[in-house]
C-alpha positions in Angstrom: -75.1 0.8 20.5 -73.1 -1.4 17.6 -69.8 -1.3 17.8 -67.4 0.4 15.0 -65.9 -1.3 12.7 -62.1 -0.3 13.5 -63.3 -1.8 17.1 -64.7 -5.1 16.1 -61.2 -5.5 13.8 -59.2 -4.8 17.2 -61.3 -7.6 19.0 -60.4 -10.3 15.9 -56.6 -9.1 16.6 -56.9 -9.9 19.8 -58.4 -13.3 19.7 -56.3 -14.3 17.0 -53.3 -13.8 18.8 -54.9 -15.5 21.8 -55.3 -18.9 19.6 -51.5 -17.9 17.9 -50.3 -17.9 21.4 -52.3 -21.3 22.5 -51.3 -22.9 19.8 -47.7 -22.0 20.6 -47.9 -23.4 23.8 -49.5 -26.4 23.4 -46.1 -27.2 20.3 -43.9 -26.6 23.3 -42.9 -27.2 26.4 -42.6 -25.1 29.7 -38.5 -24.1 28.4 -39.5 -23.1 24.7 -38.5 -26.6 23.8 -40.5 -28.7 21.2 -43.1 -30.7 23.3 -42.8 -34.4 23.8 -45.0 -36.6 21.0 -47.8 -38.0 22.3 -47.6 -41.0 24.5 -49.9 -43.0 22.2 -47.4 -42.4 19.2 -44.7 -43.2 20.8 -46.0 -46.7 21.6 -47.6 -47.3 18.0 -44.2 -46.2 16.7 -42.2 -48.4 18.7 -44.1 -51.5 19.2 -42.8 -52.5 15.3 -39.6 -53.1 16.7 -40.7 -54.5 20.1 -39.4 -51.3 21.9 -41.1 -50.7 25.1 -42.7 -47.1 24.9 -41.2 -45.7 28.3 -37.5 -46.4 26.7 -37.6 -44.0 23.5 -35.4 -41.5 24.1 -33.5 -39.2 21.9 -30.7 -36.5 22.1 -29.1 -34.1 20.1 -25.6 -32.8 19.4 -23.8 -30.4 17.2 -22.5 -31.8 14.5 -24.1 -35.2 14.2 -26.6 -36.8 12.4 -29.2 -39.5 13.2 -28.4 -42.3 11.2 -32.6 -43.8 10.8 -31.3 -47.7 10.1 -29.4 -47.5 13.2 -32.3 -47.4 15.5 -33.2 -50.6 17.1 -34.1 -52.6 20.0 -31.4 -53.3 23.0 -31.7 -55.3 26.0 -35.5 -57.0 26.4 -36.8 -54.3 25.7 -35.2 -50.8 25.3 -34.0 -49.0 22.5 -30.6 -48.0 20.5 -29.8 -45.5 18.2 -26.9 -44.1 16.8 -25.6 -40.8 15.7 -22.9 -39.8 12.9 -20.8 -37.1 12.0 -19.5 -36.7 8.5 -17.0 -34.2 9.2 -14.7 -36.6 11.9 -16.5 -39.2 11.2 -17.0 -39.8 14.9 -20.6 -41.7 16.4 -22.5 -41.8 19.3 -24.6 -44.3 20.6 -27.2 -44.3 23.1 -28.7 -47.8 24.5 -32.0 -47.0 26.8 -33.0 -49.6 29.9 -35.5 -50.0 32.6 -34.2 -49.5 36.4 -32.3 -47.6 39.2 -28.5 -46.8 38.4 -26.7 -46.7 41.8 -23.3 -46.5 42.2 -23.4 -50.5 43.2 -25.1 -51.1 39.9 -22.5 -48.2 38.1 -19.6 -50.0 39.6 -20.6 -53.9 38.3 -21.8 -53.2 35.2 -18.7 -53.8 32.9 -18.4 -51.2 30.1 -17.9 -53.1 26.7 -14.7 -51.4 25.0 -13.0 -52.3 28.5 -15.0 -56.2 30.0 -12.4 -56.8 32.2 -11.4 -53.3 33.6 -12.7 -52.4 36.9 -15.1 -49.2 36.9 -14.7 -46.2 37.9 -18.2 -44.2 38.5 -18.6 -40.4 39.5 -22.2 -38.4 39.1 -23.2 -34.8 38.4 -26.8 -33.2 37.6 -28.3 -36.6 37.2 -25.3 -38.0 34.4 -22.8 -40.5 35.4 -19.4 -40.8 34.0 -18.1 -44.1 33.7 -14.5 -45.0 33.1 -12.8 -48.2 32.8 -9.1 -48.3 31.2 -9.2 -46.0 28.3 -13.0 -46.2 27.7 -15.3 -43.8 28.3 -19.1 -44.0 29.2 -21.9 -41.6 30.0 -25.2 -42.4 31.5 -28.0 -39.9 31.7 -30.4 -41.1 34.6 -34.4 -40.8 33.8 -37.5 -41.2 35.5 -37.8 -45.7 36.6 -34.9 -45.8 33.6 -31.6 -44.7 32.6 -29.9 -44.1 29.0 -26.4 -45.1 28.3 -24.3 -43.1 26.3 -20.6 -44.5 24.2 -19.0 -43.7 21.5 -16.6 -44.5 18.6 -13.7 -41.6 17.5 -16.2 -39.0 19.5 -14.9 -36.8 22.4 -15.7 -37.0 26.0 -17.3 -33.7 25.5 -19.8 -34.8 22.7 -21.0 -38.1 24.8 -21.3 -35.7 27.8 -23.4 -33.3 25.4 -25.4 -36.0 24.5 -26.0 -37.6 27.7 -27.1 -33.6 29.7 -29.6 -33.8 26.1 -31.2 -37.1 26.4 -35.4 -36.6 26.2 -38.3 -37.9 25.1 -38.6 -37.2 21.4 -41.1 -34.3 19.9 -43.1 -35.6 16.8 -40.9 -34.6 14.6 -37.7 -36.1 16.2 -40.3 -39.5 16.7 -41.1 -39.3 13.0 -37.2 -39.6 12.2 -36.5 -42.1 14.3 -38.1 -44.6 13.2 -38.1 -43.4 9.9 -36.8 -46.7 8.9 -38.6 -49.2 11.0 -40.7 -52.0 9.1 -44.4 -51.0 9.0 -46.6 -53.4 11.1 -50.0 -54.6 9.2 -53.2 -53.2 11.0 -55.1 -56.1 10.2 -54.6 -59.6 9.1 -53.6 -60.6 5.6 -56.3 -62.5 3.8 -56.0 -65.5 1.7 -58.5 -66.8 -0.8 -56.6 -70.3 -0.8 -58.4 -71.9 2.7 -60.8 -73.5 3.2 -64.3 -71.7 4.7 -65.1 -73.7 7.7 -62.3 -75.7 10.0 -58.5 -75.7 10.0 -57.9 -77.6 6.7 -54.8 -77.0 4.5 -54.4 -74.7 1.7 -56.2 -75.6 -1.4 -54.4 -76.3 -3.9 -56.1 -76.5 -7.6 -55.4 -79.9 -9.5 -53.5 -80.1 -11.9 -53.1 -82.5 -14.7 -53.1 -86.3 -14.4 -54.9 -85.4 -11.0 
């Protein structure tokens, strides 16, 4: 027996909300958050500034504002961005690096407002808060790395903020930061000017008098 029309219409419904919701779900993650950009992205996006792949990380904080030019490499081979806010004027900064962070390694690692001030490290939740005279640090600890997290004219609140919403970027959050990154060729520039076979130099057309 064929099937009514009003039925067959209330099948369609039902299987295009089954692909809506998919589709949902695969966008985001497990907590409604924006899911991470692919891991293949993230390296093709960040090998133009020699940024190892497993260091991009992001955050994000009321008020401020990536700032694209600031996003660079740090260390050998981590990452550093900074944020701005136009209203106070205030910035954060987050420098990314491979390895454990101890308290050993909390305690010798100078902060850089403060070189010679000795370190005082406490932990919560997986952030560390780092104070050494009258500077303030914040490091949010990740999986093999760890994200460091100052500041210039920002509260201790906002670096905290930052450092609990340190992640690995969506696409969209990947796509702004490195916005401003120099484009690497995909395949070597040509020149008509040498020679066919063997390593000879340049040729160079002569000119008058030889």
């Amino acid at each position: 027996m064929r099937r009514s029309t009003s039925a067959r219409m209330a099948a369609s419904t039902v299987i295009a909300a089954a692909i809506a919701v998919t589709a949902t779900a695969c966008a985001t993650g497990a907590d409604g958050e924006p899911a991470s950009a692919d891991p293949a992205r993230i390296a093709e996006s960040a090998s133009s500034l020699g940024i190892a792949p497993e260091l991009v990380f992001t955050t994000a904080v009321d008020g401020y504002d990536l700032a694209p030019q600031s996003v660079g490499p740090s260390n050998s081979d981590g990452m550093s961005a900074t944020w701005f806010n136009s209203s106070t004027a205030g910035m954060l900064t987050i420098r990314t690096d491979r390895g454990e962070f101890t308290p050993q390694t909390c305690a010798a690692t100078p902060l850089e407002e403060a070189a010679d001030a000795a370190v005082t490290c406490t932990e919560k939740n997986g952030v560390w808060h780092r104070s050494a005279g009258d500077a303030h640090e914040y490091v949010a600890v990740q999986d093999g790395s760890f994200v460091r997290v100052s500041g210039v004219d920002a509260p201790r609140a906002d670096l905290l903020a930052a450092a609990q919403a340190v992640h690995v970027p969506s696409a969209a959050e990947l796509e702004l930061l490195f916005s401003d990154a120099p484009m690497r060729p995909t395949a070597p520039v040509e020149r008509g000017d040498l020679p066919e076979n063997g390593d000879g130099a340049p040729i160079d057309p002569t000119g008058p008098g030889g």
